[in-house]
Structures are given as structure tokens and as C-alpha cells.
N, C-alpha and C positions, 0 to 999 in steps of 0.2 A: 504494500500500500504506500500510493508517494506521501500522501497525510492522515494518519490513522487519529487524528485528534479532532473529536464532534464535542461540543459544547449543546449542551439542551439549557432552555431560557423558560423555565415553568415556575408557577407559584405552588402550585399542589404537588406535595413529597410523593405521593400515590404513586403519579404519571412517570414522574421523575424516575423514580428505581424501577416501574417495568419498561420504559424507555432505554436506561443507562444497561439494566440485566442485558435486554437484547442488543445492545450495542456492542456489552464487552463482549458477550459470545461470539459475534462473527469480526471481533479484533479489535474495536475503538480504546482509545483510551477516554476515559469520560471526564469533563468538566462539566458541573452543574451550578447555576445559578437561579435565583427564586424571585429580583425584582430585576423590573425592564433598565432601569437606570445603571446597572453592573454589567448589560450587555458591552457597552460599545467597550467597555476599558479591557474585559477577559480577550474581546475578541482581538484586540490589537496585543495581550500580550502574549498568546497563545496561540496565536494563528493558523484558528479549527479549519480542517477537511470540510467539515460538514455543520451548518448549525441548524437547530429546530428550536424553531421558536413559536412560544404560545402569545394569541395575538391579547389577552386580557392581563395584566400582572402591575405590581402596585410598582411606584415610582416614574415608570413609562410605559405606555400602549404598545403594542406592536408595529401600530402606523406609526407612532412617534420614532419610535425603535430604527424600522426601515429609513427614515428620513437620515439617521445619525449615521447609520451603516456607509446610505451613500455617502455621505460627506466626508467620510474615509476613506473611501474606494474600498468598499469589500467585494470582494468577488468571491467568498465563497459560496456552496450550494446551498439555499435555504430552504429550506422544508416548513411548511407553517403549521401550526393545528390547532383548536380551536374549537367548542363547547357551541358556537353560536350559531351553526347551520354553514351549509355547503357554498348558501349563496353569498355567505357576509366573508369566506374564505377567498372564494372567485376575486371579490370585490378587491379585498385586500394585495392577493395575487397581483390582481393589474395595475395597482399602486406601486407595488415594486417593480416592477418589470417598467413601469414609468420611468420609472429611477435610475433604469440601467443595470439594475441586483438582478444577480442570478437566482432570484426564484425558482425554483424547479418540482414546487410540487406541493400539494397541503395533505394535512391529516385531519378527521373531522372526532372528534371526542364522544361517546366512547370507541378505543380502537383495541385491536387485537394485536397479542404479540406478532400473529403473522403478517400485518397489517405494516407494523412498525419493521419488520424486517425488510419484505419487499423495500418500503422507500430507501432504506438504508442500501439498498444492495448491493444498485448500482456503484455504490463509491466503496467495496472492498476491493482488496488486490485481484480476487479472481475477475473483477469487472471492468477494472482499469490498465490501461498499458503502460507500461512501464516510461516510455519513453513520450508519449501523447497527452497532451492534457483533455481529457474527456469531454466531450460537448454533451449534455444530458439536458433532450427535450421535456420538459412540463408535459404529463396529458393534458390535453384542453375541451372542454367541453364543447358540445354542438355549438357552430359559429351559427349566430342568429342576425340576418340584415336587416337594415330599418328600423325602425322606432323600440327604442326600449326605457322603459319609464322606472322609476330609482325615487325612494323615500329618505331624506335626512334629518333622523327624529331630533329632536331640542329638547332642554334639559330644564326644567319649571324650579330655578333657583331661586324666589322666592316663598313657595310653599311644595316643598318635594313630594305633599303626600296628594296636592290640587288633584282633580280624577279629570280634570280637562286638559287633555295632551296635545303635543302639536307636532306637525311635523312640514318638512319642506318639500315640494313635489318638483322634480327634476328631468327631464328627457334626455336622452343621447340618439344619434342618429348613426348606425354603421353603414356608410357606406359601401358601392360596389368593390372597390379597391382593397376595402376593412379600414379602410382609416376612420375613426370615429370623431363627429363633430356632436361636441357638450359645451356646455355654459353658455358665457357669452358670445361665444364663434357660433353653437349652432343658433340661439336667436336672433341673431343678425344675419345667419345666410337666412332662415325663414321669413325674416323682414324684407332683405332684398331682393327675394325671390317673389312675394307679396302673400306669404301663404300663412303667413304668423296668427289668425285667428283659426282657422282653421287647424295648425299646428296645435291648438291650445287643446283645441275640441280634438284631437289624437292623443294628447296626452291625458287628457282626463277619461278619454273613453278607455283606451290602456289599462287605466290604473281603477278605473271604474267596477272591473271583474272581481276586483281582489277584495273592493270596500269591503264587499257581502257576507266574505269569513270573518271581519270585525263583529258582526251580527249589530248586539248595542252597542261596544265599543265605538262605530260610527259618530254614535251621538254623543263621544266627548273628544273627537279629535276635529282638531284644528288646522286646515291648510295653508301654508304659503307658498305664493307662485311668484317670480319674476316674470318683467315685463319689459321689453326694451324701452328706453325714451323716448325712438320715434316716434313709438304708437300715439303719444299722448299729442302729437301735433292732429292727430285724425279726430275730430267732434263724434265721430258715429263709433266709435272704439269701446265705449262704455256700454252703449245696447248689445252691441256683436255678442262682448264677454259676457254680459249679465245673460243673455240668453242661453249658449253657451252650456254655461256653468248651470242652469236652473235646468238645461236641458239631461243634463248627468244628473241631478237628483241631488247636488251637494246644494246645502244652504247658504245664501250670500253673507249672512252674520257670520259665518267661522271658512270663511276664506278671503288671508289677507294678499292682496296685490305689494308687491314690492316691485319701487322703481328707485334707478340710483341717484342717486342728488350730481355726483359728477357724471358729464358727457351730457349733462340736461340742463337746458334754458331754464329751471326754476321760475324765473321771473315774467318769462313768456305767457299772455294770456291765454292764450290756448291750453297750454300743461297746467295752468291753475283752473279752469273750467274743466278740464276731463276728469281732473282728481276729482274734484267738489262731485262731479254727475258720479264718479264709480261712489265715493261715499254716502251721496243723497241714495243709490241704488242700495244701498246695504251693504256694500263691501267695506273691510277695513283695509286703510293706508297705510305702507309702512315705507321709509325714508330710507334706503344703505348708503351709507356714508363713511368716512375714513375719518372725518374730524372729530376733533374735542373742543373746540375754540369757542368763540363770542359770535363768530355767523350763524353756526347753529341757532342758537337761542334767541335771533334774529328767524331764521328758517323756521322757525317752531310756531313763533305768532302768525308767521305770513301764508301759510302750508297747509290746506285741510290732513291730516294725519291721525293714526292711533298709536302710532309706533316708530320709534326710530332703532334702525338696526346697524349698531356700531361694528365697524373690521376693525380687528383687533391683531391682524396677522401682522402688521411688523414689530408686533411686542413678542411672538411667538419665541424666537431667539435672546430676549433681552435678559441680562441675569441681573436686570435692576428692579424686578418688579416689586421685590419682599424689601421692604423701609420706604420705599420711593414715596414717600406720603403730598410730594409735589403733583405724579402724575396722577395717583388715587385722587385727589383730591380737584384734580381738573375732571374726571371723568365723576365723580361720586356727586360733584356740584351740579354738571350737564345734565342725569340721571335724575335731580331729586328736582330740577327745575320742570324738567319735563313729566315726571309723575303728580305735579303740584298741577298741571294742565293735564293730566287722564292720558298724558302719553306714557305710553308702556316702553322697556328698553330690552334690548335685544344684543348678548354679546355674539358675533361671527367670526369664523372663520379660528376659534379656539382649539386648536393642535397640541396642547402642552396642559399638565397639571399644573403647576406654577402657574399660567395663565388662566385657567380655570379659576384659580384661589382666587388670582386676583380680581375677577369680576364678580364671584361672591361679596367681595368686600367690597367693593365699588356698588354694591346693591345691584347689580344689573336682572330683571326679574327669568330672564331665559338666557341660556347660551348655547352653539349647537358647532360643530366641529370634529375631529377626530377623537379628541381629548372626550368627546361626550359619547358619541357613535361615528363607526364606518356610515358610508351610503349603502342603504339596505334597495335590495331588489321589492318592486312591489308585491309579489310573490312574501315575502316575510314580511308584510307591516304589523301582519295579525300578532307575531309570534313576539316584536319588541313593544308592540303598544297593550299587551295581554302581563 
């Protein structure tokens, strides 16, 4: 074997020893570790063959985990596995493989020692060439074109035990090629292509199959959809969605529109008349934004709105968040200003525990990110909002 050394990254001792037992039998030497924040320092002093890592573990996520990996250049073979269904593994999988990580494969909780051998297999000496560095394809599941629609639940940090939950409803589009158009790339080619209302009504009808296993769960989740800026130059944008949406069976009170404050004329009459009509229709507002400053709180009086949804990703990396009582204190003022006017806040794009903390204490009443959840397929809403 050219590296007979696997690191396994689990918090439950369980997994660990019948993971590490079949490892030393066909030759590993084991290194085991029990929180995510241990991963990246073993891995650089040890420099494992092989690692398996569990994607839930205190300290750091798995997503988080992956992010750090690359930022070192690991290349070795990662195996994932993970308690929380096949599809939140997938999900995770293509996050690394984003990354340029040799992903190569998951394991889904519970597994069998024979389970754990196969993945391991490939990387004994019988499997490997001496003199070749192995290339080991990932199985990959049925490739599916066109529309696939994707749940990002949010985390109710002001009352964790509220039974109104929410979540963010998302599309991706694979093209014939496979290259796949998500976020703001695929709403803007739907824009420019002029198909963006009807894109709404494919994503809702998607995700519409799967309401039905919520059974009552339905009636206590909460949706939010993005919406390009252009749209809001269109006066007739308002009836399109509202119909729409009433036509899927979902209720206009518990689906909020999100549009971004930057790339948008704010001030334009027109984007303050469409807002106002989606809100007189029943829809709530919500604002994304990337500030903390004094325009806001200017935006706030001038802006029909329920909600402002702060990005919070370039604090992701910051090791100043824990004392920083200057930035707590610019964001916890923003938050309390705006809850004093019935706006609600919203921390995004939160990837890290440290930054989680830190929006607890900032009062932010929801937050939604890796740090909270992966992006769930709609196929499992039932199974995170249950």
C-alpha cells in the first residue's frame, strides 16, 4: 500500500471502532478523531490515504470541514457518511467535488461491516499499483436533466421550540451539456430568456408533489422564494405570481418574496409600486442585503417590507467575531431598530458555528446556511421539517 494511513472524523465511538476494526483488518493504520475542528490539523500532520468523514460533528460541519480541506489542497480520497438520508449525502458530495476534493464516494448510517469494506477496498495494496496513482470514480446516481427543485430549511433563533418553520425554495436547471445553472445565473438566464414567471410556476409545481407527505406539517411551514430585480420594473409581475402561487394551493401569508437591495433601483417608482401590490396581495417582503450601516435604517422607513435578510458571508472567515462588541453592536442596533417597526431579521449565508453564535447574540430571529443545514432535495422536506 503506497499510504496505509485512513483517518475517520466521527463523533459517535460506536461507528468509530467498527469502522477502524475493518480498516485495521485489510491493513490501515487508524487515526481517529471525534470533533470537525481536529480534522484539518490530523490531516496535515498525518497525511491519510484515505479519510471518512461524518458530515454532523461538534466544532465543525462537514460542509464546513470540506471548505478547510480545500484551502489546503487535500487531495486525498474522501468517503462521506452520514445518518441524514442519501439525498443530503449526494448534496454534500457535489459541494466537494465543487471544491476540486477528491470525493469519491458516501456511506449512509446504518452500514454494515461489509458495506465499510467494499468503500475501503479500493485503496489496499491489492487494489492499487505500485507505481500509479489511482484514479477512483465516485458511483453516481441517475443523471436527471432539467429542473430540479432543492429546500434550504432556516433555523427559528428566537424561539427554537416556535412549530412555524420555514424554509427556502430553490431550482437548479441541468443542462444538455450537464453543466448546471443555480442561483442567481439560473434567474437571470430565465429573465433573459423571458420565461421567469412561468419558471416560478415549474418550480412550485416540482416541489408541489412533495408538500403532500408534510400532510399538516404544510400548515406550519413557511416559504421563501427569490426574485430577480428586473421583475419589479414589470407592473403586471404581482398578479402573474399571486396567481401563480394561489394556483399551487400554497397561501400568500406564508410565502415571503425576496429581492436584493443591491443590482436594484430601490428608489425607482416602479420597484416601490410592485413591492407595495405583492404586499397589499398578501405576500410578505423580505430585503437581502450585505449592509449594517445608516442607509439601511433609511431603506427601512422608505420600503414596504416584513423582513430584512442580512449576508453575513464575509464574516464567515473572521476570527474577530467572539469580543468584537463594535460589530455586535452595529448589527444588534440594525436588528432591534427594525423589530421596533414589525421587521423581522434574517441571518444568511451562515457556514460556520462561530458565526452562528454570533447572530444569536446579535438577536437575529432566523438564520439559514451550512452551519444550520445542507440544501435538502425536495424529496426530504418531510423528513427535516418532521
Amino acid at each position: 500500500m503506497q499510504n496505509n494511513r485512513i483517518l475517520i472524523a466521527d463523533d459517535e465511538p460506536d461507528f468509530t471502532e467498527i469502522i477502524g476494526a475493518v480498516a485495521e483488518g485489510i491493513g490501515f493504520e487508524i487515526t481517529v478523531v471525534h470533533e470537525g475542528s481536529e480534522v484539518v490539523g490530523r490531516v496535515s500532520g498525518i497525511d491519510p490515504g484515505v479519510i471518512i468523514l461524518d458530515l454532523r460533528m461538534p466544532g465543525a460541519d462537514g460542509v464546513e470541514v470540506l471548505k478547510q480541506l480545500a484551502e489546503i489542497g487535500c487531495s486525498a480520497p474522501i468517503i462521506l457518511i452520514s445518518g441524514l438520508g442519501q439525498g443530503t449525502l449526494n448534496s454534500v458530495e457535489m459541494v466537494g467535488k465543487d471544491k476540486k476534493l477528491n470525493v469519491v464516494g458516501s456511506l449512509s448510517k446504518p452500514m454494515t461491516p461489509d458495506d465499510i469494506e467494499a468503500a475501503l477496498k479500493p485503496y489496499t495494496a491489492s487494489a492499487m499499483p505500485a507505481e500509479v496513482d489511482p484514479v477512483v470514480h465516485a458511483e453516481k446516481p441517475d443523471f436527471q436533466f432539467g429542473l430540479q427543485t432543492h429546500f434550504l430549511p432556516h433555523k427559528n433563533l428566537a424561539d427554537e421550540s416556535c412549530v412555524m418553520q420555514r424554509a427556502s425554495l430553490e431550482g437548479s436547471w441541468v443542462l444538455d451539456n450537464k453543466d448546471v445553472l443555480a442561483g442567481t445565473k439560473l434567474l437571470n438566464w430565465a429573465y433573459e430568456s423571458g420565461t421567469s414567471i412561468g419558471f416560478i410556476d415549474l418550480i412550485l409545481r416540482n416541489a408541489q408533489q412533495h408538500f403532500t407527505a408534510l400532510g399538516d406539517g404544510l400548515q406550519r411551514l413557511e416559504i421563501a422564494m427569490h426574485l430577480t430585480p428586473e421583475l419589479l420594473q414589470d407592473e403586471g409581475v404581482a398578479d402573474h405570481v399571486a396567481a401563480v402561487v394561489a394556483a399551487n394551493d400554497f397561501p400568500l401569508d406564508r410565502f415571503v418574496l425576496e429581492v436584493d437591495e443591491k443590482g436594484t433601483n430601490l428608489h425607482q417608482a416602479t420597484a416601490g409600486e410592485v413591492l407595495s401590490r405583492f404586499r397589499i396581495k398578501g405576500f410578505k417582503i423580505a430585503i437581502v442585503t450585505e449592509s449594517n450601516g445608516d442607509e439601511l435604517l433609511t431603506m427601512i422607513d422608505k420600503l414596504p417590507m416584513d423582513e430584512l435578510v442580512v449576508d453575513l458571508n464575509q464574516l464567515n472567515n473572521s476570527d474577530q467575531l467572539e469580543g468584537n462588541m463594535e460589530l455586535e453592536f452595529g448589527y444588534s442596533s440594525l436588528i432591534s431598530v427594525a423589530k421596533k417597526k414589525g421587521i423581522r431579521a434574517c441571518a444568511h449565508n451562515v457556514h460556520s458555528y462561530g458565526l452562528l453564535q454570533f447572530a444569536k447574540r446579535c438577536k437575529f430571529e432566523f438564520a439559514r446556511g451550512s452551519a444550520i443545514s445542507p440544501t435538502v432535495p425536495t424529496a426530504e422536506l418531510a423528513s427535516y421539517l418532521t
